[in-house]
FIKOLZA-1660 file (N, C-alpha, C; in steps of 0.1 Angstrom, whole numbers, plus 5000, padded with zeros to 4 digits):
% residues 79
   i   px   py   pz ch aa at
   1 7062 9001 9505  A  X  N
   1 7065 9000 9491  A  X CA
   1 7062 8986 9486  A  X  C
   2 7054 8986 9473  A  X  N
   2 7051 8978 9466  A  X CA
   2 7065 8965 9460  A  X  C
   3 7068 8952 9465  A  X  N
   3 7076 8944 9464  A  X CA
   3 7076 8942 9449  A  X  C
   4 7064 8931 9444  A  X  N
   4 7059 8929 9437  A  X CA
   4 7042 8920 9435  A  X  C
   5 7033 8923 9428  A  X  N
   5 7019 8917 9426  A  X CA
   5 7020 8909 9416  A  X  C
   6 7010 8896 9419  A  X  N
   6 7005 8893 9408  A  X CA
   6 6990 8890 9406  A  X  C
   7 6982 8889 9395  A  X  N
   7 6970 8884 9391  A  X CA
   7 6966 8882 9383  A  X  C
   8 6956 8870 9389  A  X  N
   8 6951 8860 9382  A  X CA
   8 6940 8862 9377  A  X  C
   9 6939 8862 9364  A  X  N
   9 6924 8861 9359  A  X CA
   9 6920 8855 9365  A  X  C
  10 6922 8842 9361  A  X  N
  10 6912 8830 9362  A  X CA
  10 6911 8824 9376  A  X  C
  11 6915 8830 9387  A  X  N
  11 6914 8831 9399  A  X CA
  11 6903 8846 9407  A  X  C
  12 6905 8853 9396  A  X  N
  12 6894 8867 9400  A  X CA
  12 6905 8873 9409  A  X  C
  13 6920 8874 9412  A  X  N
  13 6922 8881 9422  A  X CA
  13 6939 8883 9419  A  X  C
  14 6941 8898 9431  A  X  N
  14 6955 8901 9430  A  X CA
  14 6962 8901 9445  A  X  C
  15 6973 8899 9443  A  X  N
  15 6984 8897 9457  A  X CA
  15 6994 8909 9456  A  X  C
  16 6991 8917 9462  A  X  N
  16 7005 8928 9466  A  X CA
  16 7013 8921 9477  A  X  C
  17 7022 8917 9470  A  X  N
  17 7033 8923 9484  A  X CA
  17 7044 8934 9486  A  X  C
  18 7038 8937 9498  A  X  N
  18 7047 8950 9503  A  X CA
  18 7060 8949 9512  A  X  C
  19 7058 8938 9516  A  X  N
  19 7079 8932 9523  A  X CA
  19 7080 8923 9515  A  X  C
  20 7090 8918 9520  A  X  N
  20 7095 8902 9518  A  X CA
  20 7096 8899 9530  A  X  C
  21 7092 8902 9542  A  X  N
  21 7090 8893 9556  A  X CA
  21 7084 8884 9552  A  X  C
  22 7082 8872 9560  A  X  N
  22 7075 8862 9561  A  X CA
  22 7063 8865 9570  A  X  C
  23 7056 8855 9560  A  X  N
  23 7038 8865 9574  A  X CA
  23 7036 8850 9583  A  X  C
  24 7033 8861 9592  A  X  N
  24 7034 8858 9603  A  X CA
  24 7019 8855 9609  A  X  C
  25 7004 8860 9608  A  X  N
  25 6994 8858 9604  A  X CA
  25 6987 8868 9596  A  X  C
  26 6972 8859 9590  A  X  N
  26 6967 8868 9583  A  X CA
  26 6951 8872 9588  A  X  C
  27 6946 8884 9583  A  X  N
  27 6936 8889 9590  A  X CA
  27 6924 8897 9579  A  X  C
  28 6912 8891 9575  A  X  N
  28 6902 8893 9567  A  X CA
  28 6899 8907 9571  A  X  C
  29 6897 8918 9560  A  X  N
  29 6892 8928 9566  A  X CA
  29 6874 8926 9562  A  X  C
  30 6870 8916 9552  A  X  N
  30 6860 8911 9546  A  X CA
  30 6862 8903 9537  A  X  C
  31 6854 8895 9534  A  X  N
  31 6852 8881 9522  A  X CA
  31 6861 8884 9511  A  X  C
  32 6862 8892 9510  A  X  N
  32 6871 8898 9497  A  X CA
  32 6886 8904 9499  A  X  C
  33 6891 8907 9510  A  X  N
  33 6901 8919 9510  A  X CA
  33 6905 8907 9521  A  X  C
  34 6918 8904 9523  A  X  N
  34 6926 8899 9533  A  X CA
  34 6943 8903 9536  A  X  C
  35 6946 8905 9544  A  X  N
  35 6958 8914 9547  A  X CA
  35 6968 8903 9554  A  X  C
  36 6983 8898 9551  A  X  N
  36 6991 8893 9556  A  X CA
  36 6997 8902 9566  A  X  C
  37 7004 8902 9579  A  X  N
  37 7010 8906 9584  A  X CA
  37 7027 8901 9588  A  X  C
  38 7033 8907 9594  A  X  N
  38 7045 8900 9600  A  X CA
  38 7044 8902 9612  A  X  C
  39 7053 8890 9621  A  X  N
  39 7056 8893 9632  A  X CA
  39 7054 8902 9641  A  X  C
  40 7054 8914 9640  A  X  N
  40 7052 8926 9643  A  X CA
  40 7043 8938 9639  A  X  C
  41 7032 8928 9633  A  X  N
  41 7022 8940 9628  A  X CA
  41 7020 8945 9619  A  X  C
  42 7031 8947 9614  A  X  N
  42 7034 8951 9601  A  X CA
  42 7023 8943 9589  A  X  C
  43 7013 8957 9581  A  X  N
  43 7010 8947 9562  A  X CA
  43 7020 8942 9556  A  X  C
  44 7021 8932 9551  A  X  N
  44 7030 8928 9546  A  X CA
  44 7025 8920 9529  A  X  C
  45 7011 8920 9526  A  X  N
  45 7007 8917 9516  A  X CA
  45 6991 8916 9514  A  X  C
  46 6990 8921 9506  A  X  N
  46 6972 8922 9508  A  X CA
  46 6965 8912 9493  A  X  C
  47 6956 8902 9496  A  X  N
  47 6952 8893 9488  A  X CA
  47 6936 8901 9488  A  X  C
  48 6933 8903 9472  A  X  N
  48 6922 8905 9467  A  X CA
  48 6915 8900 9458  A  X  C
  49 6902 8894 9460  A  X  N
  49 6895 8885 9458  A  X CA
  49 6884 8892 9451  A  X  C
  50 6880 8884 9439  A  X  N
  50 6867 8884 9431  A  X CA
  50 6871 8905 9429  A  X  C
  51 6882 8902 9420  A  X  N
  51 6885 8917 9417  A  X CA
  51 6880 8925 9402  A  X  C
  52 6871 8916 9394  A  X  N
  52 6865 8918 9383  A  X CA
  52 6852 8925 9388  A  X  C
  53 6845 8927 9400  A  X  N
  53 6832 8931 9406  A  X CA
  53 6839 8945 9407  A  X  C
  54 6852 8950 9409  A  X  N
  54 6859 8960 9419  A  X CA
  54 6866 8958 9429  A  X  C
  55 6871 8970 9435  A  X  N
  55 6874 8966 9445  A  X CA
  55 6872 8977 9457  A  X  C
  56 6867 8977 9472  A  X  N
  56 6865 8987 9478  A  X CA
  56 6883 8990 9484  A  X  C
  57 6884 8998 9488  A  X  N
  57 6901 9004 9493  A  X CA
  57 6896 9012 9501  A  X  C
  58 6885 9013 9509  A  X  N
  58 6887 9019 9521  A  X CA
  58 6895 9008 9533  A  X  C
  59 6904 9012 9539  A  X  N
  59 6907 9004 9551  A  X CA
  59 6925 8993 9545  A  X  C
  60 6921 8999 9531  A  X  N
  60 6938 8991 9528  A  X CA
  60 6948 8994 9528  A  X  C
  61 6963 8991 9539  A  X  N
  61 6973 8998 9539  A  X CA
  61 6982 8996 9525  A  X  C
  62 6989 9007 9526  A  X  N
  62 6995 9015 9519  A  X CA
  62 6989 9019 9505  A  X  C
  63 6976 9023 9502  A  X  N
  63 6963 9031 9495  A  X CA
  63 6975 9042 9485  A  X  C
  64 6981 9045 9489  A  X  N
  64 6985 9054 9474  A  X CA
  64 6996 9043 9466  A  X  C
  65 6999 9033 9474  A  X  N
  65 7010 9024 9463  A  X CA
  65 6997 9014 9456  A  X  C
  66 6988 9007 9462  A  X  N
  66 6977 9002 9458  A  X CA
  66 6972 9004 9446  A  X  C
  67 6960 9024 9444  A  X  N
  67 6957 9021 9436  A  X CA
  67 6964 9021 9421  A  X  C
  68 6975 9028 9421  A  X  N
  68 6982 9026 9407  A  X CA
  68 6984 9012 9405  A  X  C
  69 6981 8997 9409  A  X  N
  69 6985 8985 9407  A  X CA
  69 6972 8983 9401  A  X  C
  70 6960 8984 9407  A  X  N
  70 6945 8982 9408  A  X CA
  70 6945 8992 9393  A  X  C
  71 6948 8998 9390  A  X  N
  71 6950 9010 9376  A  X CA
  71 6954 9004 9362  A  X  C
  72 6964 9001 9367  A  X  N
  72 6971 8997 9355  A  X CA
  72 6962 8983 9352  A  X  C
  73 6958 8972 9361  A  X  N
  73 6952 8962 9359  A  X CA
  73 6936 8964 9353  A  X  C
  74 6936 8977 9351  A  X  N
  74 6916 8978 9351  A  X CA
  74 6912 8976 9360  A  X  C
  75 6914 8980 9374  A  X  N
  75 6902 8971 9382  A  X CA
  75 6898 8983 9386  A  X  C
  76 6883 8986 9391  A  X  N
  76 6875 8994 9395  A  X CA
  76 6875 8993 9411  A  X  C
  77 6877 9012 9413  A  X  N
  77 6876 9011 9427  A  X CA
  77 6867 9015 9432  A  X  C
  78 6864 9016 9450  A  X  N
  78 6850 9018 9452  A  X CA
  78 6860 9023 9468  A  X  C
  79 6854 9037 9473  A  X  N
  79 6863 9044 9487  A  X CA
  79 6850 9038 9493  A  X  C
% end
């Protein structure tokens, strides 16, 4: 479940977070898409970068809370 996001224009990018864990590390799934985790594995926030090009969402957890955020913001998706 979607915590809360935010984005930045003037940064090109948006931050979902999905807990309020504290992350514990984070893990690139590409140049663009980076996923926090917790302690245990768990997504815990996904940082999206240079999000005015689109954004691809294959491979991003929790994909049905996602794209309605990526929607409402205008951002184009790509499976």
């Amino acid at each position: 479940m979607i915590k809360k996001y935010s984005y930045d224009k003037e940064a090109d990018a948006i931050y979902i977070a999905l807990s309020n864990e504290p992350v514990a590390y984070t893990k690139p799934i590409d140049d663009d898409r980076i996923i926090d985790y917790d302690n245990q594995n768990n997504p815990i926030g996904i940082e999206l970068l240079c999000v005015s090009e689109g954004v691809i969402t294959e491979g991003l957890p929790s994909l049905a809370e996602v794209i309605p955020v990526l929607e409402k913001e205008h951002v184009k998706t790509f499976a």
